[in-house]
PDB file as gemmi writes it, atoms N, CA and C in Angstrom:
CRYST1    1.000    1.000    1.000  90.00  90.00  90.00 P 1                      
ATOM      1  N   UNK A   1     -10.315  -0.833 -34.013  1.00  0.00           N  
ATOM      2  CA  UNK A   1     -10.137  -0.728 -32.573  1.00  0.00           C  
ATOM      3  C   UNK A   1     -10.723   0.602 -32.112  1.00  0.00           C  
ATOM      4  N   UNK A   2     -11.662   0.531 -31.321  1.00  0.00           N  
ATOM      5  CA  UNK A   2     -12.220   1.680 -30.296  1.00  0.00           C  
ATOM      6  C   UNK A   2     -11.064   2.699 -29.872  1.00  0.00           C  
ATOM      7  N   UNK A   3     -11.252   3.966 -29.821  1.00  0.00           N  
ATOM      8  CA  UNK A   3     -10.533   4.965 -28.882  1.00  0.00           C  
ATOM      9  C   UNK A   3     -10.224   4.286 -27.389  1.00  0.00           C  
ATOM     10  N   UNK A   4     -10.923   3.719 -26.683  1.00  0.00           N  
ATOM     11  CA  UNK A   4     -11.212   3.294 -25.426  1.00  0.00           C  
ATOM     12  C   UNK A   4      -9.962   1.860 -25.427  1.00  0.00           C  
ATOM     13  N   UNK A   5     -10.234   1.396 -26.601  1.00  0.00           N  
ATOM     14  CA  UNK A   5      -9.431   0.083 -26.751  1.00  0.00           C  
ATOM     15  C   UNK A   5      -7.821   0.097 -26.826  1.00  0.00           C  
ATOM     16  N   UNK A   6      -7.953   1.091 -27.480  1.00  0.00           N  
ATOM     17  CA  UNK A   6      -6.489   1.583 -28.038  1.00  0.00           C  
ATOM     18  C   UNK A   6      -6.032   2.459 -27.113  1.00  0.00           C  
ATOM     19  N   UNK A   7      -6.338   3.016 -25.874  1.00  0.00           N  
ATOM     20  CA  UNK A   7      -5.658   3.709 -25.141  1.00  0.00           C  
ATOM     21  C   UNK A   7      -5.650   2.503 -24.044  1.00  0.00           C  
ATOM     22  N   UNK A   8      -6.214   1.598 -24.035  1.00  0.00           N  
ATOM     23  CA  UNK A   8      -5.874   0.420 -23.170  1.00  0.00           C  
ATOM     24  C   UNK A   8      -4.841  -0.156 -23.450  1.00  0.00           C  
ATOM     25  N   UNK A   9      -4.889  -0.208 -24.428  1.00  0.00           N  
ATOM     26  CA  UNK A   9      -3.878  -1.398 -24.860  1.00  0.00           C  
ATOM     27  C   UNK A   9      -2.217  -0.512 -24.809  1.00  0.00           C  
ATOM     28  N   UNK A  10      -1.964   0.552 -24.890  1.00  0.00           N  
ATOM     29  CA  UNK A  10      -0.987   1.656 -24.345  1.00  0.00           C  
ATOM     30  C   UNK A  10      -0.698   1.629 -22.869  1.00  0.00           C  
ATOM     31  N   UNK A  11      -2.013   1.307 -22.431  1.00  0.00           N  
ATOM     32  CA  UNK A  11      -1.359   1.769 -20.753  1.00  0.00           C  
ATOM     33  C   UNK A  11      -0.460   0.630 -20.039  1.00  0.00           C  
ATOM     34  N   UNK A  12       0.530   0.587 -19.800  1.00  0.00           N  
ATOM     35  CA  UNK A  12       1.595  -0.117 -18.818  1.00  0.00           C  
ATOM     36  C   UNK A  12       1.090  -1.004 -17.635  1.00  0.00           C  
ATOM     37  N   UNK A  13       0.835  -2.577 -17.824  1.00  0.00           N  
ATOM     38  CA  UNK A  13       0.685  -3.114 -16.620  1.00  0.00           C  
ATOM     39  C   UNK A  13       1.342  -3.162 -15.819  1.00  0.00           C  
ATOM     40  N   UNK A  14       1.387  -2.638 -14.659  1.00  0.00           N  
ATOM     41  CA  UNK A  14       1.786  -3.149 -13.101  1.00  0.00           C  
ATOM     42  C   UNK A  14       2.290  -3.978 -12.926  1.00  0.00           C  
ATOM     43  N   UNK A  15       3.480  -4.102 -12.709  1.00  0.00           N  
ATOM     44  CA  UNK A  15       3.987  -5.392 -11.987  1.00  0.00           C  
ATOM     45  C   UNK A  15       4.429  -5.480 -10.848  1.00  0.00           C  
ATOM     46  N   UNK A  16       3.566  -6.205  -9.842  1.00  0.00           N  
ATOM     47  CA  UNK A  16       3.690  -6.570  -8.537  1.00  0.00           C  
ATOM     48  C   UNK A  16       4.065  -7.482  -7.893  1.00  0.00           C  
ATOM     49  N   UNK A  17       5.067  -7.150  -6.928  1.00  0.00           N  
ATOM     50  CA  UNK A  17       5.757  -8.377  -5.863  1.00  0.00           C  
ATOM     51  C   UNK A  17       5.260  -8.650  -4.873  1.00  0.00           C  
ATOM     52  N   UNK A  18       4.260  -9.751  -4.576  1.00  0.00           N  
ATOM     53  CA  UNK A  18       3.650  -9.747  -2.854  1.00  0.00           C  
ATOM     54  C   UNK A  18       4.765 -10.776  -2.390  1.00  0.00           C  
ATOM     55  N   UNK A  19       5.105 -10.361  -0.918  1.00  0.00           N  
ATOM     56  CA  UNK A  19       5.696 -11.308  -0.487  1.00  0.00           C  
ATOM     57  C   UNK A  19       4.408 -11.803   0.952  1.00  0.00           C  
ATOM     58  N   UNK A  20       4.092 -12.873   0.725  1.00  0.00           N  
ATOM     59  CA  UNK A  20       3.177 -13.276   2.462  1.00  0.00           C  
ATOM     60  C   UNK A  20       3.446 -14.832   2.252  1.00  0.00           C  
ATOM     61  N   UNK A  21       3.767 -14.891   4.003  1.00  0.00           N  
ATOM     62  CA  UNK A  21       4.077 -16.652   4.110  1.00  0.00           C  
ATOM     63  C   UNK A  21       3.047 -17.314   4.498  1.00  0.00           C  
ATOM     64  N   UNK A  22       1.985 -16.863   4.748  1.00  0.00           N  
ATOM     65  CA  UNK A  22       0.598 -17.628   4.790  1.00  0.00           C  
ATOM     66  C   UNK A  22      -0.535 -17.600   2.877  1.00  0.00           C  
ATOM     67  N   UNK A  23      -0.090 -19.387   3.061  1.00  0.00           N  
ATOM     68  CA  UNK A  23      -0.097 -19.408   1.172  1.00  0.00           C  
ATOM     69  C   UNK A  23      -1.787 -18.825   1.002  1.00  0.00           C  
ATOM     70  N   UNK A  24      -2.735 -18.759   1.623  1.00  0.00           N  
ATOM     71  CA  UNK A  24      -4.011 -18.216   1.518  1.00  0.00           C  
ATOM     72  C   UNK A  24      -4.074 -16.752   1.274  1.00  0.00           C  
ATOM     73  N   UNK A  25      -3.589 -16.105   1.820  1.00  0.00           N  
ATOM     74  CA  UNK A  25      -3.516 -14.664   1.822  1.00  0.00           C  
ATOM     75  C   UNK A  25      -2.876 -14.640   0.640  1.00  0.00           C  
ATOM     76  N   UNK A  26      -1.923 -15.247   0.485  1.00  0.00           N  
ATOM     77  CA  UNK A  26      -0.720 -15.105  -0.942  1.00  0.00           C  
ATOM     78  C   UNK A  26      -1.812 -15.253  -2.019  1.00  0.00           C  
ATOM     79  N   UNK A  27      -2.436 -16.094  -1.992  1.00  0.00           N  
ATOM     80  CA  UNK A  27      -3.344 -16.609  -3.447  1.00  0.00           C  
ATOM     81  C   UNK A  27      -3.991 -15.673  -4.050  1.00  0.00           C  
ATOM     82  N   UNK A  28      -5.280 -15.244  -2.373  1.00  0.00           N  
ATOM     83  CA  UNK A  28      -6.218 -14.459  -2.598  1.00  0.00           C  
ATOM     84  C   UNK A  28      -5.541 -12.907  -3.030  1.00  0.00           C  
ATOM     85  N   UNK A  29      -4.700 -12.231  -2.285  1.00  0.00           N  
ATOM     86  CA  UNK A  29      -4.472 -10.963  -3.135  1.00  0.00           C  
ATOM     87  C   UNK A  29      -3.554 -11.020  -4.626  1.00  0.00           C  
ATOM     88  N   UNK A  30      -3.176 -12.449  -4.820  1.00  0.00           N  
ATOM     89  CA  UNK A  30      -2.696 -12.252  -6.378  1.00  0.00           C  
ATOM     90  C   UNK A  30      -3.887 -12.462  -6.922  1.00  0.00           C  
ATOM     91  N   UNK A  31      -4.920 -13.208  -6.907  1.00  0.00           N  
ATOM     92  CA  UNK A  31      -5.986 -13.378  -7.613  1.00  0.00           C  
ATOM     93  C   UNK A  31      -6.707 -12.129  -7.989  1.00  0.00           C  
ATOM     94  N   UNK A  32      -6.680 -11.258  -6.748  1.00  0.00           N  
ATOM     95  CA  UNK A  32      -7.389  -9.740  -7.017  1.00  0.00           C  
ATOM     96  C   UNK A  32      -7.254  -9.309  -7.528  1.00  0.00           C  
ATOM     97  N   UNK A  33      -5.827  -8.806  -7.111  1.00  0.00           N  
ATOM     98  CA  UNK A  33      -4.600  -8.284  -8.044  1.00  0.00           C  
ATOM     99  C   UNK A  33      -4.749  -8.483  -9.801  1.00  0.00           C  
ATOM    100  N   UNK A  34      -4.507  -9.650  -9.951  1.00  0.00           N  
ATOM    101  CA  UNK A  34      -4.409 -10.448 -11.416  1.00  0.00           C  
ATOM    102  C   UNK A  34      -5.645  -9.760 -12.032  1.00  0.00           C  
ATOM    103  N   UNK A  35      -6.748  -9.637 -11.190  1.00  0.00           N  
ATOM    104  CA  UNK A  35      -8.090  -9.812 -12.056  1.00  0.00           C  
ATOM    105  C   UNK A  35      -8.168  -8.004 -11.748  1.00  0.00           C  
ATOM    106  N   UNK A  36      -7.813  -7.391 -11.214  1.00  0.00           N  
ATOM    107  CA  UNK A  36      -7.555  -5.904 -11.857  1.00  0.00           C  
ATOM    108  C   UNK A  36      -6.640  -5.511 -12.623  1.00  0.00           C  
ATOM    109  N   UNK A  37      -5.696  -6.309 -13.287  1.00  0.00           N  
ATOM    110  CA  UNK A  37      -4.993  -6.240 -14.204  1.00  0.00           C  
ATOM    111  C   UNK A  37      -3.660  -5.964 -14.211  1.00  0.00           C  
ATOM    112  N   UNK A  38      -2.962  -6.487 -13.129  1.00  0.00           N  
ATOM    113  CA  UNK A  38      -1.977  -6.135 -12.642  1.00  0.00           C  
ATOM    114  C   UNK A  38      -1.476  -7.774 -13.333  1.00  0.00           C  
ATOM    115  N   UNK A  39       0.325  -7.489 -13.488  1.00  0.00           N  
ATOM    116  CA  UNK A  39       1.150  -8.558 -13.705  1.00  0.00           C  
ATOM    117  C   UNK A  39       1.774  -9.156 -12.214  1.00  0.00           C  
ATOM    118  N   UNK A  40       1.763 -10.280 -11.311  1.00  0.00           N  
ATOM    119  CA  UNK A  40       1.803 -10.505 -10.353  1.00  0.00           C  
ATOM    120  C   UNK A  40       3.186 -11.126 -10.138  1.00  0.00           C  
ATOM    121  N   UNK A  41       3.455 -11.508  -9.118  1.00  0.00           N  
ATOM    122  CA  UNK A  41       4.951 -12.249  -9.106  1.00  0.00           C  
ATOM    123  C   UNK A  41       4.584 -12.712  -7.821  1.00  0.00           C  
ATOM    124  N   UNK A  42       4.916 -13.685  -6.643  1.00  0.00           N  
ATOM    125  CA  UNK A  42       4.885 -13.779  -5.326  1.00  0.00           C  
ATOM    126  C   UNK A  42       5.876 -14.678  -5.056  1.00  0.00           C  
ATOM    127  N   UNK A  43       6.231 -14.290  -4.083  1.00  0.00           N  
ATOM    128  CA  UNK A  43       7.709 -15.078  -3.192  1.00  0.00           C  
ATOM    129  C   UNK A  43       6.793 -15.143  -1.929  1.00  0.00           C  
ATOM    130  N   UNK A  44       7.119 -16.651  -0.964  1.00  0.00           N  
ATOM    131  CA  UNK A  44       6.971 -17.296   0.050  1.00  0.00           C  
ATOM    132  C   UNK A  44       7.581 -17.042   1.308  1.00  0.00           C  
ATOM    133  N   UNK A  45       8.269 -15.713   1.681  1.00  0.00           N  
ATOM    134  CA  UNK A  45       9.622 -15.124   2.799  1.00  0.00           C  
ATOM    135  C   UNK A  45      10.206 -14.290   1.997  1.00  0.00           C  
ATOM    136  N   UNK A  46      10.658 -13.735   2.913  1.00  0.00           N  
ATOM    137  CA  UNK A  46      11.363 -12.059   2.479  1.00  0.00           C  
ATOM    138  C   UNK A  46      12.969 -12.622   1.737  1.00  0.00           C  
ATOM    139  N   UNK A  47      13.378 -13.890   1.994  1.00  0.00           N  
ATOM    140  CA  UNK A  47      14.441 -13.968   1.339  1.00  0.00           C  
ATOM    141  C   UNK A  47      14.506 -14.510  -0.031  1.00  0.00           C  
ATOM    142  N   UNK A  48      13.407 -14.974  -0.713  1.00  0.00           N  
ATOM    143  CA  UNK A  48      12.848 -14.943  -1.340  1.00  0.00           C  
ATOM    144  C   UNK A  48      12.060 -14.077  -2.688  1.00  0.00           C  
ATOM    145  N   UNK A  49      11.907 -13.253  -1.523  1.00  0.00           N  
ATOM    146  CA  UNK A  49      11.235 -11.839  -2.207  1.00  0.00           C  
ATOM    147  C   UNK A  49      12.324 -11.090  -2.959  1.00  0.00           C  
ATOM    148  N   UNK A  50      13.620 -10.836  -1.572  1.00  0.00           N  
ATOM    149  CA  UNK A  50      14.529 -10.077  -2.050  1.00  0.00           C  
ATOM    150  C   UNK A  50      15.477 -10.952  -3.110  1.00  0.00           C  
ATOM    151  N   UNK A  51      15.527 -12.350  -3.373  1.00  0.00           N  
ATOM    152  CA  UNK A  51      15.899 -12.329  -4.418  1.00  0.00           C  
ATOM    153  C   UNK A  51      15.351 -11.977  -5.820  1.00  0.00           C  
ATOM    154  N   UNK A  52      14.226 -11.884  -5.867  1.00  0.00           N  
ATOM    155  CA  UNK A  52      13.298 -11.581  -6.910  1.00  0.00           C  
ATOM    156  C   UNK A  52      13.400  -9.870  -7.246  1.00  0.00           C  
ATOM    157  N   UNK A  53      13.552  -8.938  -6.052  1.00  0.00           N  
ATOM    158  CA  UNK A  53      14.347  -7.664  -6.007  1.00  0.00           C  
ATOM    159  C   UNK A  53      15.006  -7.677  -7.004  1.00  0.00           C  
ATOM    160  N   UNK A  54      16.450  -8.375  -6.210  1.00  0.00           N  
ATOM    161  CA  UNK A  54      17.375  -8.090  -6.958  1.00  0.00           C  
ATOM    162  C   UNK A  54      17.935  -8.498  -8.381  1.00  0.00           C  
ATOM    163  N   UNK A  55      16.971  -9.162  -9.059  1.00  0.00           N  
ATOM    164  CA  UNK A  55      17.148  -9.561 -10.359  1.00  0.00           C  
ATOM    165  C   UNK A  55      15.859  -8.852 -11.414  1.00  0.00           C  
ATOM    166  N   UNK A  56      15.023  -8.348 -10.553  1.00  0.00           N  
ATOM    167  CA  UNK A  56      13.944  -7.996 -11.984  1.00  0.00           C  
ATOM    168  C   UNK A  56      12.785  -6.687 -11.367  1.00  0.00           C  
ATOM    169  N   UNK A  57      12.903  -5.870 -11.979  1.00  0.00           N  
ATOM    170  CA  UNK A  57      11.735  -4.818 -11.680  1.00  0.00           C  
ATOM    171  C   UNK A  57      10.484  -4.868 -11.207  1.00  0.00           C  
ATOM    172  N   UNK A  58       9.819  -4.180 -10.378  1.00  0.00           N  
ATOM    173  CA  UNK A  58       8.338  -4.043  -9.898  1.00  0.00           C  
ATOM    174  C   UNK A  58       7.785  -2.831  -9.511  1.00  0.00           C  
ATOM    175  N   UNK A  59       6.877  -2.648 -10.067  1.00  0.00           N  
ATOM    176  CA  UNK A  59       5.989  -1.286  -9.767  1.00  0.00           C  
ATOM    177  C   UNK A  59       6.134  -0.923  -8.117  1.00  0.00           C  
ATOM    178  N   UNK A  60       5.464  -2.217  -7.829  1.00  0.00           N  
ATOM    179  CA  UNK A  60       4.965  -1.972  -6.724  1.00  0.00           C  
ATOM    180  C   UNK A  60       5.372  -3.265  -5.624  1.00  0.00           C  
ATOM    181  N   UNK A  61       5.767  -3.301  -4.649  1.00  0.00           N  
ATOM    182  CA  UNK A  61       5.964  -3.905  -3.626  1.00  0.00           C  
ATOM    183  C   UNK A  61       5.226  -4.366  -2.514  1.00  0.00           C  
ATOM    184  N   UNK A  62       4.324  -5.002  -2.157  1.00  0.00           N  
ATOM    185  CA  UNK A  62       3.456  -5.624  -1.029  1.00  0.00           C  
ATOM    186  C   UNK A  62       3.686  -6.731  -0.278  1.00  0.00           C  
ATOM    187  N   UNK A  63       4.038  -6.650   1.107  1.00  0.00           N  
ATOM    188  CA  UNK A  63       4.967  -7.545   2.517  1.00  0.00           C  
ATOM    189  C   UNK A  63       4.364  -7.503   3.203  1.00  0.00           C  
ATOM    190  N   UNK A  64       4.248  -8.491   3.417  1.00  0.00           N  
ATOM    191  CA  UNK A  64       4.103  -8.901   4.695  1.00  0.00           C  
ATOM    192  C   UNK A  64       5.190  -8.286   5.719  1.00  0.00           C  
ATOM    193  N   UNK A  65       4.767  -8.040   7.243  1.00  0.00           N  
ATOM    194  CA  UNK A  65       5.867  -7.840   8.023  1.00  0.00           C  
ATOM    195  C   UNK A  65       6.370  -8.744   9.003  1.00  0.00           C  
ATOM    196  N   UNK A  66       5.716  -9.618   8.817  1.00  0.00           N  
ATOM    197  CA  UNK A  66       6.471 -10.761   9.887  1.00  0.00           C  
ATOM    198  C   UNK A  66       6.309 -12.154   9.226  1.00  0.00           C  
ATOM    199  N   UNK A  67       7.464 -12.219   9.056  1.00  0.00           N  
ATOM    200  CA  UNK A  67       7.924 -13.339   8.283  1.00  0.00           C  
ATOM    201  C   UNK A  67       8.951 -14.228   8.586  1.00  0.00           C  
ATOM    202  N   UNK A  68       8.878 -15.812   8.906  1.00  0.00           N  
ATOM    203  CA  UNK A  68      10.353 -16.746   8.997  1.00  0.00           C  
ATOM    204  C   UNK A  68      11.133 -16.270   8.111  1.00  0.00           C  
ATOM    205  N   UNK A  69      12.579 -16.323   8.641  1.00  0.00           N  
ATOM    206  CA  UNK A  69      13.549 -16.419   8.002  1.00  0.00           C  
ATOM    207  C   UNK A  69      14.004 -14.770   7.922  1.00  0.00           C  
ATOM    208  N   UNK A  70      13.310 -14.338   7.158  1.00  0.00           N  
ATOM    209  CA  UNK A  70      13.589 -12.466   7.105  1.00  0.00           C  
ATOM    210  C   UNK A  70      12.214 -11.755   7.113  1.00  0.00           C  
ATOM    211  N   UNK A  71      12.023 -10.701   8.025  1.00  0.00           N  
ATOM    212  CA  UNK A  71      10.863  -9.840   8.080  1.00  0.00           C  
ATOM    213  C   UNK A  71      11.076  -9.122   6.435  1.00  0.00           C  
ATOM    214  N   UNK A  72       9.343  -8.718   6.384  1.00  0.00           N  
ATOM    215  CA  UNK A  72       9.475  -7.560   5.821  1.00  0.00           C  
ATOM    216  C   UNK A  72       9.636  -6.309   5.774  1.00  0.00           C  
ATOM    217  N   UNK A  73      10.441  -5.740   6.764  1.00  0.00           N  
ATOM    218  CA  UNK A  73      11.176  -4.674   6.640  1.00  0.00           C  
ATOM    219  C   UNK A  73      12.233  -4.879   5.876  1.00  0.00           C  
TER     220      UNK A  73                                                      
END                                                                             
């Protein structure tokens, strides 16, 4: 294994929560996402999202802010 390889394989993927209720937008930034190497997760509404919160860790968080049912605030 390469120097280059082996400090890859060390570094910590990302795991990200998008929450967006328009399923197009949802796809396309997990697809991005995914293909820069991030571990993805997506919920369909913020109530949704926040159950996914409250049961399992994420780097990083990305909402939509207007959303049925519960905003993303």
């Amino acid at each position: 294994m390469s120097d280059v390889s082996a400090a890859e394989a060390k570094v910590k993927k990302l795991r990200i929560l998008i929450v967006e209720d328009h399923a197009p937008t949802r796809m396309a930034m997990s697809r991005l996402i995914r293909q820069a190497g991030a571990d993805v997760l997506t919920a369909r509404d913020g109530e949704e999202g926040l159950g996914y919160l409250l049961t399992q860790r994420f780097d990083v968080l990305l909402t939509d802010l207007r959303m049925p049912k519960m905003d993303g605030f």
